[in-house]
N, C-alpha and C positions, 0 to 999 in steps of 0.2 A: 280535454285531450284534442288535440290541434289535429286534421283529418293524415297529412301523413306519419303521427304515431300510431292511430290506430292500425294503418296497416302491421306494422311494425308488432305491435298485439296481438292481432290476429293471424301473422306468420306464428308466434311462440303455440297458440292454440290449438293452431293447423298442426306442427313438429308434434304436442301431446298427444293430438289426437291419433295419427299415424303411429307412432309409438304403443299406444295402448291396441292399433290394431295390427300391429306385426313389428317387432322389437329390432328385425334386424333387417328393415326396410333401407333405411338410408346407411347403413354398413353396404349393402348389395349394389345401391345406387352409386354409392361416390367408385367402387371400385373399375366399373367402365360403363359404359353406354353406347347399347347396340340397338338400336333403332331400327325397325323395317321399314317406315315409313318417314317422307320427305312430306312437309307440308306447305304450300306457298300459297300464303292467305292475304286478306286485305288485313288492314291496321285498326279497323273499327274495333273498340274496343267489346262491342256486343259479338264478337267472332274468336272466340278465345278455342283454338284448336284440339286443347286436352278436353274442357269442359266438355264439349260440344259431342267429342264423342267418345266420351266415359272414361280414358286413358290414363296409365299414370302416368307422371314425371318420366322418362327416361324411353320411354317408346314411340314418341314422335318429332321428327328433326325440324324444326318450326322458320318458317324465314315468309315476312311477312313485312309488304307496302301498302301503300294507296291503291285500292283496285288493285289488288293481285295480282299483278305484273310483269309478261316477264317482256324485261327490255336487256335486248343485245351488248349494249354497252354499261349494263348497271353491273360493276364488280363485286358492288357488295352480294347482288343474288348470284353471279355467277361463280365465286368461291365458295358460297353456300351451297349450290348444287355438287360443285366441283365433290366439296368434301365428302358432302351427301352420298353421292353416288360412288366416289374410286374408293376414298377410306373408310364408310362407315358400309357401304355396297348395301343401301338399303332397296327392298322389293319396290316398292311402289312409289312415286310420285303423285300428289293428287294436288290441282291446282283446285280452290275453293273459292266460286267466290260468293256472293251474297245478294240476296234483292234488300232493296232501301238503302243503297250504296252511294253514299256522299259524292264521292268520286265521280260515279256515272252520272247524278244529277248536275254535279258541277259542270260537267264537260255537256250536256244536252243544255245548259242552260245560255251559253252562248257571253256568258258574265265574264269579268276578270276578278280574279283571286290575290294575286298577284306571284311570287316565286312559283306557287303551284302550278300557276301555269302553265309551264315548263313543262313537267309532270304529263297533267293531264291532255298535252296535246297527242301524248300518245296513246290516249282511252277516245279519243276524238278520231285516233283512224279507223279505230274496229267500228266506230257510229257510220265512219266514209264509207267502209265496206261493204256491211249493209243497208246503206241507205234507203233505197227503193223498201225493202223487207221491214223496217223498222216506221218510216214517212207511210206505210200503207195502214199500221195501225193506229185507226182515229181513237184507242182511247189510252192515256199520256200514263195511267199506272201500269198496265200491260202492256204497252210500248215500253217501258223502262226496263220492266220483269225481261221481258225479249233482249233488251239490250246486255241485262246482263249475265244472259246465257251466251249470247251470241262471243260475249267479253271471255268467258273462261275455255270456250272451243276455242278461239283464235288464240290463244294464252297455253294450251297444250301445244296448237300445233308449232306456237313458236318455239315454245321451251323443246319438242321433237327433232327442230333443227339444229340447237348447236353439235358443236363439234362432240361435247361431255357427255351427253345422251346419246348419239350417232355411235360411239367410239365404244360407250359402254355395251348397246346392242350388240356389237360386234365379239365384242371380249368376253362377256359371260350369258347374252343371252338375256339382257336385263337393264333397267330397271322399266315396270310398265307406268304408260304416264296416262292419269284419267282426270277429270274433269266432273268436279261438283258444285251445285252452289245451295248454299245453304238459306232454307228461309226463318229468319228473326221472329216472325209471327206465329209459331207455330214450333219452335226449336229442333224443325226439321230437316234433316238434308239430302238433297235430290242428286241421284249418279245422273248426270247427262247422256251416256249411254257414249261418249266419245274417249275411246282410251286405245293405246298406240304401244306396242312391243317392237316395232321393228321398223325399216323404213319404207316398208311397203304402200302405205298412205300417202307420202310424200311426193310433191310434184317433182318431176327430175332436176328442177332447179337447185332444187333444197337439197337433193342427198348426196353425203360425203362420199370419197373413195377411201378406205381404210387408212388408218394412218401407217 
């Protein structure tokens, strides 16, 4: 069996299984999906969103990069949010990211990748930002762990700026955006204590006038 039929396999096994645990599971699923939560994760594949925290199918709205990212000009996450938040009006936003993150090493490593590059010069300004805070710690696996906490606070507060979260606060009072990262070694994950309902956190720069 060539590696992806067995996936293929073990989707049919997966369907019995579900089946034999509640018959009118995927009748409920295909008919809509209302999600409370938005999740914007990295792409590693050891960071699997449902897995990680016990959920089925259909309760978490998933949109996931390299380093968990939110970059102003990427459409693909800004439709994703978009939907997220006006049509699916889900509670929560949680950007996730992770210690032992390819991405952060790539970019602390000063190497070229090559197209990634691109990419990763923007996990390179949240390293600019804290520089002095990150260069102070002499030991290079908790200098990293730091950076990628540092990665997912800076990653709320930008996702807190656009216009779709700005606009939503305003119209319902919602969605709230928090900040986790998850550790691999341990299958645990840590709230960073940074989460934002309104534009009150915000430097005057950043915040919108209603639309």
């Amino acid at each position: 069996m060539q590696d992806y039929e067995k996936l293929l396999h073990q989707n049919k096994a997966w369907v019995a299984q579900r089946n034999r645990e509640d018959s009118t599971f995927f009748n409920r699923l295909s008919e809509q999906q209302a999600p409370k939560f938005l999740w914007i994760g990295c792409s590693d594949s050891r960071v699997p969103a449902n897995q990680i925290t016990g959920t089925d199918p259909g309760e978490i709205f998933v949109h996931r990069n390299i380093a968990n990212l939110v970059v102003h000009t990427d459409m693909n996450m800004l439709s994703v949010v978009d939907y997220a938040v006006n049509v699916l009006e889900v509670k929560h936003v949680i950007v996730c990211g992770h210690y032992g993150c390819g991405g952060l090493r790539a970019a602390m490593s000063g190497n070229q990748f090559g197209l990634i590059d691109n990419w990763i010069r923007h996990i390179k300004d949240v390293y600019h930002m804290y520089y002095e805070e990150l260069e102070a710690i002499k030991d290079p696996h908790a200098r990293e762990n730091a950076f990628a906490e540092y990665n997912v606070i800076e990653q709320v507060f930008d996702l807190s700026q656009t216009s779709i979260i700005q606009n939503s606060w305003v119209k319902r009072g919602g969605p709230w955006v928090h900040g986790w990262i998850y550790d691999i070694r341990n299958g645990l994950i840590k709230d960073l204590k940074v989460s934002m309902k309104d534009q009150s956190e915000l430097p005057p720069v950043y915040k919108l006038k209603p639309h």
